[in-house]
C-alpha positions in Angstrom: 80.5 125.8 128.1 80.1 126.4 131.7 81.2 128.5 134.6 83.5 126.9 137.1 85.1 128.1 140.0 88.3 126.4 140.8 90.0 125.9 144.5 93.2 125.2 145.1 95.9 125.5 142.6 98.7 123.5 143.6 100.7 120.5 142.0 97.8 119.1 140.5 94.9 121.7 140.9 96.6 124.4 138.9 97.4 122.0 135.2 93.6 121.1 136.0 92.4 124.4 136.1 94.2 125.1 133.1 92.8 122.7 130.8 89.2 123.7 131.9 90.4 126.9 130.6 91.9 125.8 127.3 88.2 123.6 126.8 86.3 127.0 126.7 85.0 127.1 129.9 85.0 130.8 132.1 86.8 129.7 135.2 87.4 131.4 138.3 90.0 130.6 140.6 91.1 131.1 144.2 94.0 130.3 145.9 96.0 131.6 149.1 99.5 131.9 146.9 98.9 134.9 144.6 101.3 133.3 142.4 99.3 130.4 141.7 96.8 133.0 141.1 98.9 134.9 138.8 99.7 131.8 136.8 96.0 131.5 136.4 94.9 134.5 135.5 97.6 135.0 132.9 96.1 131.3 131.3 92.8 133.2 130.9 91.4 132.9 133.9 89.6 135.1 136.4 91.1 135.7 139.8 88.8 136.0 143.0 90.0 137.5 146.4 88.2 135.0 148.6 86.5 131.7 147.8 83.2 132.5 148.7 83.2 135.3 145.7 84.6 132.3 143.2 82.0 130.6 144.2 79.2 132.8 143.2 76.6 131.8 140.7 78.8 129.2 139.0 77.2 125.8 137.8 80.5 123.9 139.2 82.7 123.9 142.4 85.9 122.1 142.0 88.3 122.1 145.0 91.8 120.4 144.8 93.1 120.7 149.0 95.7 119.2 150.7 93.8 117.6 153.4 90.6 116.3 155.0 90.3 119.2 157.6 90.5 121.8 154.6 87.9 120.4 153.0 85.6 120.3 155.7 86.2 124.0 156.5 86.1 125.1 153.1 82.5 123.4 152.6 80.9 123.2 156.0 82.8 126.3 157.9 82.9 126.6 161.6 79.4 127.3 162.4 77.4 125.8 159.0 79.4 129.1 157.0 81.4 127.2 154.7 81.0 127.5 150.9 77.9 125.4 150.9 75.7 127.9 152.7 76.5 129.8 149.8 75.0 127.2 147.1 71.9 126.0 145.9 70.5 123.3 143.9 72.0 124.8 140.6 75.7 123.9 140.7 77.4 120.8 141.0 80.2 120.4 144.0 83.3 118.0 143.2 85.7 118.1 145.9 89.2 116.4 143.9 91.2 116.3 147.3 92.6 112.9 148.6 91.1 112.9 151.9 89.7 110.6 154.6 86.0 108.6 153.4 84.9 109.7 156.4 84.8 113.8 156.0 83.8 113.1 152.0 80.9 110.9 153.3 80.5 114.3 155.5 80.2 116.8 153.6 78.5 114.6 150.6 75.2 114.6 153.6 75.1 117.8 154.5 75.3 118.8 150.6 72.7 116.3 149.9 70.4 117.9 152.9 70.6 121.3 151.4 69.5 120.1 147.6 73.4 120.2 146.6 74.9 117.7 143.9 78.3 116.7 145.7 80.9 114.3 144.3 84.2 113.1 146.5 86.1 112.7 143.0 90.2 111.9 143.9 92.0 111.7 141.1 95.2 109.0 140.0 97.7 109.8 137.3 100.4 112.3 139.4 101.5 115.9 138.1 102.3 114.9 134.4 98.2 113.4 134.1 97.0 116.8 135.4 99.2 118.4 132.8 98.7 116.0 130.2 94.7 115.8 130.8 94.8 112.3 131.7 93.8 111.9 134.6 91.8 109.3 136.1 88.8 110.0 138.4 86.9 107.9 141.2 83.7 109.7 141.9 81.7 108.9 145.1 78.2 110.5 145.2 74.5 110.0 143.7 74.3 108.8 140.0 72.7 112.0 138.7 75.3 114.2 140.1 77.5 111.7 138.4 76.6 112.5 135.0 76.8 115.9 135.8 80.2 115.8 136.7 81.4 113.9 134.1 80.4 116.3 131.6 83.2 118.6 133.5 85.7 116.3 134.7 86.3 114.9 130.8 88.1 117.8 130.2 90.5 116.9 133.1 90.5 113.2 132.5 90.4 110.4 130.2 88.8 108.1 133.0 85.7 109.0 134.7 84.3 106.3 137.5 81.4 106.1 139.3 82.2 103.9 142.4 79.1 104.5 144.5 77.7 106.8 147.0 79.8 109.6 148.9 83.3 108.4 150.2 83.1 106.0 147.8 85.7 107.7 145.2 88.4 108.0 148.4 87.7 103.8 149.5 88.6 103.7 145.7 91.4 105.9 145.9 92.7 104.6 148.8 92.7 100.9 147.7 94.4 102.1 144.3 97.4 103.7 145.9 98.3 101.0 148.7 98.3 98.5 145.8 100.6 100.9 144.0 102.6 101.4 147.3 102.7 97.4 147.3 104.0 96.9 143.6 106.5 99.4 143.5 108.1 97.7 146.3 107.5 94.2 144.9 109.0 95.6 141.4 112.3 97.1 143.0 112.8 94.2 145.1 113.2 92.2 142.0 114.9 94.2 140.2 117.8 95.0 142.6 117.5 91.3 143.5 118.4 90.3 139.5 121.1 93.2 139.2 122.8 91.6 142.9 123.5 88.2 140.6 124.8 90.5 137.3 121.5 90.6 135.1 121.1 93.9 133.5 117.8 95.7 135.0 116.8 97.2 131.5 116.6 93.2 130.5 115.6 91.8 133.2 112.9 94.6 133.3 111.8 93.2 129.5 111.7 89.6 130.8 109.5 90.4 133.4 107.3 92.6 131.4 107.0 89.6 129.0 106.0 87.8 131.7 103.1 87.3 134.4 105.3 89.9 136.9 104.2 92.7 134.6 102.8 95.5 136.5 102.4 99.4 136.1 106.0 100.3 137.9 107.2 98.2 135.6 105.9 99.1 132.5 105.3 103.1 133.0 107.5 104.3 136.2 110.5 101.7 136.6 111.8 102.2 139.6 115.7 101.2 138.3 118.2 104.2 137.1 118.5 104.3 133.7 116.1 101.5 132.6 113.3 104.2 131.6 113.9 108.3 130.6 111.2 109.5 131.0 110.9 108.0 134.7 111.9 109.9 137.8 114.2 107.4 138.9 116.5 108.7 135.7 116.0 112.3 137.0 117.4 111.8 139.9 114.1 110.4 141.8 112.4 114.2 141.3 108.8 114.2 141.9 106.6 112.7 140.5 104.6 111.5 143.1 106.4 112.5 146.3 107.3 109.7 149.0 105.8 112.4 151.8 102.1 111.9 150.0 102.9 108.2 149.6 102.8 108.2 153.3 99.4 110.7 153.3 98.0 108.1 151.3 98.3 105.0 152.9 97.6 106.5 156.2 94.5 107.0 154.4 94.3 103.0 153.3 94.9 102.2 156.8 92.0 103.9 158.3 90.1 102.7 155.4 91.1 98.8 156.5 90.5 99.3 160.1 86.7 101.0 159.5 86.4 97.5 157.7 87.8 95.5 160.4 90.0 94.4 157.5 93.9 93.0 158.4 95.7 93.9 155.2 99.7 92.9 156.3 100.8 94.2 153.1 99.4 97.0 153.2 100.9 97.6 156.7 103.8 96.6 155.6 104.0 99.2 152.7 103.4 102.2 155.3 106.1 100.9 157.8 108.3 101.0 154.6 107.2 104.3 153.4 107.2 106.1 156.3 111.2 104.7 157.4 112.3 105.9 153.7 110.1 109.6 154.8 112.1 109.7 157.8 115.6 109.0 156.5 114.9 112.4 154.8 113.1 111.3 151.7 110.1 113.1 151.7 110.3 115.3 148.8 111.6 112.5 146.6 110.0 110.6 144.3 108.4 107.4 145.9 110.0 105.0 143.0 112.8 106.2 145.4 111.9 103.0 147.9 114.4 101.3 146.1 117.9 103.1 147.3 116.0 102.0 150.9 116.0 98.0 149.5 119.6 98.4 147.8 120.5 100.0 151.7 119.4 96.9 153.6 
């Protein structure tokens, strides 16, 4: 088993920690809500008061953040005193955030100049994966570091990939989740399009998944109240995956497409969308939610 110290214990980083603990392994967590903390700790964790004491002598770093600009301050600091000036050679760094490919690719050289195995590592799955210890992880970073961090991230996932060098896991990511944006809107277009000429969305849903329209909205997060229980949109749209990181994330895509000089209209498309439905108040809702914006039109 190994020691890990674990940053960031929201949504997602706190079901994550605790299935490292329920695997065996002595974690140590950080975060800036003590209740988090408390949660934690009462798991079997241990509790630091900063990060830079988590940190110490641990063979893994894992950091779940909200953003690229807490990542880079947590790793690199203001000056070069971020957590990596406090690491060696010894312990693998996996930053889980969903962040911009350009701060991973960042802090992925600087950790690579100071002897440090570093791994942007995003994951896909939502709140119930994290729980469930499902998720799935796109790993940017050097192939031995990769099979480090595997050994780790199995206990968090049921999908471990190894898309290429640093940033590489967020280009992954970032592709992944506009294409989601993209069918979720395709699916409850045709959906409210069938029930508009009297076809039952549960059936037409079964035709479809029968069919070549058959898609992951579809099939595991329909969109259409009623159709599925266990989906959000029969729970009154509750999160889920909230519309106001929808929105994060293809921001995300975008810069991604324009640092490839890459036109992607759907894509673009999918944002405008997104970001209207965030504005009409939407936010915290789930983002199967798009569809109450389509049935408004």
């Amino acid at each position: 088993m190994a020691t890990v110290a674990f940053i960031g214990l929201g949504n997602m980083g706190g079901p994550m920690a605790k299935n490292l603990v329920a695997a065996g392994h002595a974690v140590t967590v950080f975060d800036l809500v003590p209740e988090a903390c408390a949660e934690l700790e009462a798991a079997g964790a241990s509790v630091a008061e900063t990060a830079a004491a988590a940190v110490a002598g641990v063979d893994y770093v894992i950091t779940m953040l909200p953003a690229g600009k807490h990542v880079r301050a947590t790793y690199l600091g203001d000056d070069g005193n971020g957590l990596l000036s406090l690491l060696d050679g010894s312990t693998t760094v996996l930053d889980c955030s969903t962040i911009d490919a350009e701060t991973a690719r960042d802090v992925g050289l600087a950790a690579k100049d100071m002897g440090i195995g570093f791994m942007d590592s995003p994951v896909s799955g939502g709140v119930a994966a994290a729980a469930g210890g499902t998720l799935a992880f796109m790993c940017g970073g050097e192939a031995e570091t990769f099979e480090k961090a595997r050994l780790i991230l199995a206990d968090m996932g049921k999908n471990i990939f190894h898309a290429g060098p640093a940033g590489a896991g967020q280009v992954a990511k970032g592709c992944n989740n506009m294409l989601l944006a993209i069918h979720m809107i395709g699916t409850s277009e045709a959906l409210e399009m069938g029930a508009r000429h009297g076809l039952d969305p549960k059936v037409l849903s079964d035709i479809m998944l029968a069919s070549s329209g058959r898609n992951w909205s579809l099939e595991v997060y329909n969109p259409y109240p009623g159709v599925m229980e266990t989906a959000p949109a029969s729970n009154g749209y509750q999160p889920g995956f909230m519309v106001d990181l929808m929105v994060k994330d293809l921001g995300l895509a975008m810069a991604i497409a324009e640092g490839a000089g890459f036109d992607n209209p759907m894509g673009q498309l999918a944002r405008d969308l997104y970001e209207e439905h965030q504005k009409d108040g939407n936010g915290p809702r789930d983002f199967s939610s798009i569809l109450e914006k389509l049935q408004s039109e």
